[in-house]
C-alpha positions in Angstrom: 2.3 -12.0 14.3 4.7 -10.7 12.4 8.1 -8.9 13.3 9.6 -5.7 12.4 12.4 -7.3 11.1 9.8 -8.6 7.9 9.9 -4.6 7.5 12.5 -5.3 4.5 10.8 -8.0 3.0 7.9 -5.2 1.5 9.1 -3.9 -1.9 8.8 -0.1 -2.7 5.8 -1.0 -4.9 4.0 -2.8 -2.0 4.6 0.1 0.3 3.4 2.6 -1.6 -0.1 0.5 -2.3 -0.7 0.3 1.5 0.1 4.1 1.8 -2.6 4.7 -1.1 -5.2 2.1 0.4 -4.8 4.0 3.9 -6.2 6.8 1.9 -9.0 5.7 0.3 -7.9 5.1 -2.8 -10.2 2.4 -5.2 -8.3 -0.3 -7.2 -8.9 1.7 -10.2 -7.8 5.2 -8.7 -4.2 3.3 -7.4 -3.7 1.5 -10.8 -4.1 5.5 -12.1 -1.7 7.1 -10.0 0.6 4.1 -9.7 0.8 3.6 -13.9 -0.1 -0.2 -14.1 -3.4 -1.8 -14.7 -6.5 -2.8 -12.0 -5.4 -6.0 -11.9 -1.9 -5.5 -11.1 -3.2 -3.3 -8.1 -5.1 -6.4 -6.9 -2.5 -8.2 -7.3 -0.3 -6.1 -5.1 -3.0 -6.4 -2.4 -3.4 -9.9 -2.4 0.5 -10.5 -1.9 0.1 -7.9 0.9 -2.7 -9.6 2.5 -1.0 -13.2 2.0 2.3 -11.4 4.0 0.2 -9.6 6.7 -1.9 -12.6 7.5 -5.0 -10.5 6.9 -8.2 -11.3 4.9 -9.3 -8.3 4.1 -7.9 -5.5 2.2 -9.0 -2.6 4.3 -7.0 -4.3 7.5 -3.9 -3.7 5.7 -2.4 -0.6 6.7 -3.3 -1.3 10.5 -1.6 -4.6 10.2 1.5 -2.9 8.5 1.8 -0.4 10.8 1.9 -3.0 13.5 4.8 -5.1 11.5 6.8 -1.9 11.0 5.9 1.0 12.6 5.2 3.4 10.2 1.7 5.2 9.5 0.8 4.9 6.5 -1.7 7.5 6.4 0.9 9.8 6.1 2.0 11.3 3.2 5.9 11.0 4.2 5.4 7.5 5.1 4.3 7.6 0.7 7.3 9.9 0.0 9.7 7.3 2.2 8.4 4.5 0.0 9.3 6.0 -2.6 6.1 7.5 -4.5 5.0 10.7 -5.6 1.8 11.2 -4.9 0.1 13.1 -8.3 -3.9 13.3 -8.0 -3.7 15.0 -11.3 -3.6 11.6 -12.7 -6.3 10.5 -11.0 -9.2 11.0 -13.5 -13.0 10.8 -11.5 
């Protein structure tokens, strides 16, 4: 597995797509609150799957909290990344 000192190999961007996909949030809904397109959002999560060593999206913020110790259900762990979380962007 991977260590904790690959914590400062995860961007800002990176950090705050695993705090968003820890809460639910669709491709579409991220690429909303985050300001880039659907496909950049997959993008993000396949380079986060690559890292983690995980094949499925939904193991990523179990396998990131393992590598570096923060929850990223939390919404500080989103504020630490960098983020502001705005669901008024989010359009349903």
């Amino acid at each position: 597995m991977l260590s904790a000192a690959n914590d400062a190999s995860f961007t800002t961007r990176q950090r705050q797509v695993v705090c968003l996909i820890a809460g639910g949030h669709s491709n579409l809904e991220m690429a909303e609150i985050l300001g880039v397109s659907p496909r950049t959002v997959k993008a993000h999560c396949d380079v986060l799957r690559t890292k983690l060593r995980v094949s499925r999206r939904r193991q990523i913020p179990a396998a990131f909290r393992t590598v570096t110790g923060l929850d990223p259900h939390t919404l500080e762990s989103l504020e630490a990344a960098g983020a502001t979380r705005d669901s008024s962007r989010v359009q349903r």
